[in-house]
C-alpha positions in Angstrom: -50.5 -52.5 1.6 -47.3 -53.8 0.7 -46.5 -57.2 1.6 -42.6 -57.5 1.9 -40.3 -54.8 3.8 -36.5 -55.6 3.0 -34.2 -52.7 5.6 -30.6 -51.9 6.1 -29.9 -50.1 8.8 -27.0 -47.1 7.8 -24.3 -49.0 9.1 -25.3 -51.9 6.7 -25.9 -49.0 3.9 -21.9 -47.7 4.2 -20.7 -51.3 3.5 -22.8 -51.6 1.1 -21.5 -48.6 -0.9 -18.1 -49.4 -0.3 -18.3 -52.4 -2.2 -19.7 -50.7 -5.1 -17.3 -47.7 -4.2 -14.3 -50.2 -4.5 -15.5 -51.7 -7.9 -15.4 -48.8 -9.6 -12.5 -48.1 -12.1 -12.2 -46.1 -15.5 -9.4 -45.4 -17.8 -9.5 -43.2 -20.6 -6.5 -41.5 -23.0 -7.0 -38.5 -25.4 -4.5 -36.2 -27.6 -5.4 -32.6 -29.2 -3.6 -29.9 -30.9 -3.6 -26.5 -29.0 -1.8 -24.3 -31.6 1.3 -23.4 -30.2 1.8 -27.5 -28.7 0.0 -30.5 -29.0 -0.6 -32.8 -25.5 -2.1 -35.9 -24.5 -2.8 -38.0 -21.3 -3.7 -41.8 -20.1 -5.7 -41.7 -17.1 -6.5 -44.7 -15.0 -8.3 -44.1 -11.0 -10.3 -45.7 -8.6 -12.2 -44.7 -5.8 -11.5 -44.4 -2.0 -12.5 -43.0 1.1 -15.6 -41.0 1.4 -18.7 -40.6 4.2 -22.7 -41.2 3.4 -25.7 -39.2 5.0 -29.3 -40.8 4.7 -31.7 -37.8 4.7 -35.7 -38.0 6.0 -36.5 -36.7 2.2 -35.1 -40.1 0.5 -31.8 -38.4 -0.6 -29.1 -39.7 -0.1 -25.2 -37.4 -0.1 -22.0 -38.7 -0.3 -19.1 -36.8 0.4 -15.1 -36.7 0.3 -14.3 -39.4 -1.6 -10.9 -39.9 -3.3 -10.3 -40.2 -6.6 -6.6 -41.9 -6.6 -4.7 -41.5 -10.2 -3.1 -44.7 -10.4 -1.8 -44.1 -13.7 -1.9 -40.1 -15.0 0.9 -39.5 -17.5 0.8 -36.4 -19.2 3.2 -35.7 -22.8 3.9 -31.7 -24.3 5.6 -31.8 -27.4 6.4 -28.2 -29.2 8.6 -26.8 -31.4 11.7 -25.6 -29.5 12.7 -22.0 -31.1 16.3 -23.2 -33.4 19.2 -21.4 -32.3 23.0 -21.0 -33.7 26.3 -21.6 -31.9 28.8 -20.0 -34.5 32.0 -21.9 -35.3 35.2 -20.1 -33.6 38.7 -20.4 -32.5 39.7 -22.4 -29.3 43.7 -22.5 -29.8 45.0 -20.4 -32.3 47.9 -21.0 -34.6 50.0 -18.0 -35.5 51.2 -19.3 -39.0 48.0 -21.5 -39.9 45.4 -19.3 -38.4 43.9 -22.0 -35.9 44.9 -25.1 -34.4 41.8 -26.4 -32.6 38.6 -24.8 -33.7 34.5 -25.6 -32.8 32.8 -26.2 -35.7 29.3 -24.6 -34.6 26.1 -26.0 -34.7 22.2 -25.3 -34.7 19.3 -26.9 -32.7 15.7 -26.7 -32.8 12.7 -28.7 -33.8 9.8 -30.3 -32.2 11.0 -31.9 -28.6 8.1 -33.5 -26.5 7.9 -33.7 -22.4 7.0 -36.8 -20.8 5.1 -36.2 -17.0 4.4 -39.0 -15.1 2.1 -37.7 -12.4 0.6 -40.8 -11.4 -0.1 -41.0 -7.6 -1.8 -37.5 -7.7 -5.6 -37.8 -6.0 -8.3 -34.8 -6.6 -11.7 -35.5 -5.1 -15.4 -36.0 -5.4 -16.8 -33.4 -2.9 -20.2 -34.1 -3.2 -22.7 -36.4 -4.9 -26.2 -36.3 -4.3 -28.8 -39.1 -5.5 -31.4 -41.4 -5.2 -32.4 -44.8 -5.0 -34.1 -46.4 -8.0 -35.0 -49.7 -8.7 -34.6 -51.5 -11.9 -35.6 -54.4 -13.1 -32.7 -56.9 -14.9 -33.7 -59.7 -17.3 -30.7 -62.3 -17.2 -29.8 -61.8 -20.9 -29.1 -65.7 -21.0 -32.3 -66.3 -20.6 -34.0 -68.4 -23.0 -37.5 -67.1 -24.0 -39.2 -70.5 -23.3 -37.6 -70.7 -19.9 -39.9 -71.1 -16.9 -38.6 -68.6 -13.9 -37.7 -72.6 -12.3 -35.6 -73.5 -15.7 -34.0 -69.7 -15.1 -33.2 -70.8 -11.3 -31.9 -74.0 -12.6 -29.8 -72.9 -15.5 -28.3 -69.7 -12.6 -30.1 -67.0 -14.7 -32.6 -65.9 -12.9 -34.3 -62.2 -13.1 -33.3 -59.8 -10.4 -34.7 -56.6 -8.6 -31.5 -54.1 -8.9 -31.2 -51.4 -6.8 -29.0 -48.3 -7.9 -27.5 -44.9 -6.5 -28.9 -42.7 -8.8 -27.1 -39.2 -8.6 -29.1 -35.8 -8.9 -25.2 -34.7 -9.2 -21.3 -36.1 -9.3 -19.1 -32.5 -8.3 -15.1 -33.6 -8.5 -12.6 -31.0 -7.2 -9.5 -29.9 -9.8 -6.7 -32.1 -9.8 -3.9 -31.1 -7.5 -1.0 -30.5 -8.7 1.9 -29.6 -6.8 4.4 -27.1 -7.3 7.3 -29.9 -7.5 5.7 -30.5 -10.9 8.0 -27.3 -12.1 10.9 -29.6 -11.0 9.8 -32.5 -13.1 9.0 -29.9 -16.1 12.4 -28.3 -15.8 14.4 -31.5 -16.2 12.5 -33.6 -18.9 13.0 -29.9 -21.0 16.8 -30.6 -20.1 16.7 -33.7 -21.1 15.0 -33.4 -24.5 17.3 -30.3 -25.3 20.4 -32.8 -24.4 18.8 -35.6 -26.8 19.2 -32.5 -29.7 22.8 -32.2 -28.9 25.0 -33.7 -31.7 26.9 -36.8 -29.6 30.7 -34.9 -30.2 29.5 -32.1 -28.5 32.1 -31.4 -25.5 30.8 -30.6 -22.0 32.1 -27.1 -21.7 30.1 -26.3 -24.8 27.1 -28.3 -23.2 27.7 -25.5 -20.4 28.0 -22.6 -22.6 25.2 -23.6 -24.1 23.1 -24.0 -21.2 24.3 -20.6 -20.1 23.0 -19.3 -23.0 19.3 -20.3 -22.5 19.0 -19.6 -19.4 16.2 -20.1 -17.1 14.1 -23.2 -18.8 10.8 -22.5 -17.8 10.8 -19.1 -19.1 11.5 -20.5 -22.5 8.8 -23.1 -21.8 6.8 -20.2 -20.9 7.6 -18.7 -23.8 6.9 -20.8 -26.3 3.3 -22.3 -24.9 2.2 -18.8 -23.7 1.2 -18.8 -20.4 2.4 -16.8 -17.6 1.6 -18.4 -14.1 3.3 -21.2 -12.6 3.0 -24.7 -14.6 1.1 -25.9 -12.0 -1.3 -23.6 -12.9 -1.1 -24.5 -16.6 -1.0 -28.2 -16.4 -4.5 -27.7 -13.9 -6.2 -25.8 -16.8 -5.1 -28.2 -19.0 -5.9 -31.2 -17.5 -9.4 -30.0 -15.9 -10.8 -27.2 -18.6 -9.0 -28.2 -21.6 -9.6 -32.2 -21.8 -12.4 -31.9 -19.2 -11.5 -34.8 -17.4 -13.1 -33.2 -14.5 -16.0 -33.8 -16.8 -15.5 -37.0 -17.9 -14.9 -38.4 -14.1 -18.7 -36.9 -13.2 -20.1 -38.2 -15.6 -18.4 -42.0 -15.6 -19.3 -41.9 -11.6 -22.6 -40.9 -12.2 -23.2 -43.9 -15.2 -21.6 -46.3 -12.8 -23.8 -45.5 -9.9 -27.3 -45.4 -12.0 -26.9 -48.2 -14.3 -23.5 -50.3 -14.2 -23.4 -51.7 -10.3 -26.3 -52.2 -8.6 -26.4 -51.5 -4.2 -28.2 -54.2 -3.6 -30.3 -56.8 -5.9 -31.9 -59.7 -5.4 -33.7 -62.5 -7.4 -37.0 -62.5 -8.8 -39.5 -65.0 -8.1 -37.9 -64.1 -4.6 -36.6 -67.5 -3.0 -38.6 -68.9 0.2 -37.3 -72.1 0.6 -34.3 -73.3 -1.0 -34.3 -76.6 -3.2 -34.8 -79.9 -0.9 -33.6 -83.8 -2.8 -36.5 -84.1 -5.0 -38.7 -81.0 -3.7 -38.1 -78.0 -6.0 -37.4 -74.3 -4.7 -40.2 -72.1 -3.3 -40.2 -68.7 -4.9 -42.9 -65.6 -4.9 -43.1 -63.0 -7.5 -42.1 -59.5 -6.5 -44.1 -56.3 -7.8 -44.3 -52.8 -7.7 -40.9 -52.4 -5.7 -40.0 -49.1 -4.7 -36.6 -48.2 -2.5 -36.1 -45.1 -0.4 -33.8 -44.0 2.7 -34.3 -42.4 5.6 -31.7 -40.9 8.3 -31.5 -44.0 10.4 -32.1 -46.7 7.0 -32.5 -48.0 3.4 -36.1 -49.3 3.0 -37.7 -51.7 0.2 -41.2 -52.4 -0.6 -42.6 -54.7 -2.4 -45.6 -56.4 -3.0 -46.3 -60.3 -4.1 -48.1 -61.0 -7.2 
């Protein structure tokens, strides 16, 4: 027979998760080499939103919950194919062959895009876990500490209790299609940083005539043929796996890094009165489950 019961009703469960919910933050960055271009990305998010079902089985699911970008900057660099303008004629000169004449140029060479997508949310549909119960040793603690020195000193052992997922399943980051916007004019821009600084701007215009639609050289040169949307998605998700790496930094977090609830251990009675000391009893054999209308602990005193 168990000889403490510790409950929180659902309601009490839900704030309890969005504490741990709104403590949770990662950041990560990562660069690679895909052949045709190179990219890399920073990544920093939190956590919002979301709703919790406690199921009769002792599972618990958790659903809908935002994962907000607040920083996601993206950089494409490639080389851009090198094309010619020839040097010609603007005003001739019938006895000196030319008055005023364009001296040509070429341009070409690696340019690389900056994206700031930060902002963008994706989402966690589903996460389902358990609760398990660990047991913490304050790692301040001195070995020749008495659990009263520990209560003194404020490092006393602790029951922790953990969301442990079974599963973490995030959704592909959405990317809008304004994204080809943002694409189109940082390629603009790092063609214009190629220019040579005398260029005119008729010949800027002649020039930009020339090439044309700038996604389809974009498309060109990184090979893919849907929208960049599309491409940036695959990237992103598939390529870096950050869909990955957000499952399994949620799933870590829940398990091990912040606890649902915890409390101390000896388990205080009576607190600390002038010259009478504290009145604590030793918890074992805790166990934690759920059911649809609660969270329920067990323990018993030894």
């Amino acid at each position: 027979m168990n000889h403490v019961t510790i409950a929180a009703s659902e309601k009490a469960f839900e704030q309890l998760f969005k504490a741990v919910r709104d403590n949770f933050t990662v950041a990560k960055s990562d660069s690679a080499n895909f052949g045709p271009f190179s990219a890399s990305y920073a990544i920093q998010l939190h956590l919002a939103g979301g709703s919790i079902q406690l199921n009769n089985d002792g599972t618990i699911e958790i659903k809908t919950v935002d994962v907000v970008f607040d920083v996601l900057k993206v950089q494409i660099c490639f080389d851009l194919p090198g094309f010619c303008i020839p040097s010609f004629c603007i005003i001739p000169d019938p006895w000196n062959g030319c008055l005023v004449g364009f001296p040509g140029f070429c341009i070409g060479g690696p340019v690389c895009l900056p994206l700031d997508l930060s902002g963008l949310v994706s989402e966690i549909n589903d996460i389902k876990a358990r609760l398990n119960p660990k047991y913490f040793v304050d790692p301040g603690r001195l070995p020749t500490w008495s659990d009263l020195d520990a209560e003194f000193a404020g490092k006393p052992n602790q029951w922790q209790i953990y969301i442990d997922p079974d599963w973490v399943s995030v959704d592909p980051i959405d990317i809008p299609a304004s994204v080809g916007n943002m694409v189109e004019n940082a390629l603009r821009n790092a063609i214009n940083n190629l220019f040579p600084g005398w260029l005119p701007g008729w010949a800027k215009d002649l020039i930009w005539a020339f090439l044309g639609p700038l996604l389809g050289v974009l498309k060109g040169v990184l090979g893919f043929l849907d929208s960049f949307e599309d491409f940036l998605q695959d990237l992103l998700g598939n390529q870096f796996d950050i869909l990955g790496f957000i499952e399994t930094a949620v799933a870590d977090y829940l398990a091990s890094k912040y606890p649902i609830y915890q409390f101390e251990d000896p388990y205080p009675i009576l607190p600390q009165d002038g010259l009478l000391i504290p009145v604590k009893i030793p918890l074992r054999n805790l166990t934690a489950t759920v059911n649809t209308n609660e969270m329920i602990v067990l323990a018993d005193v030894g």
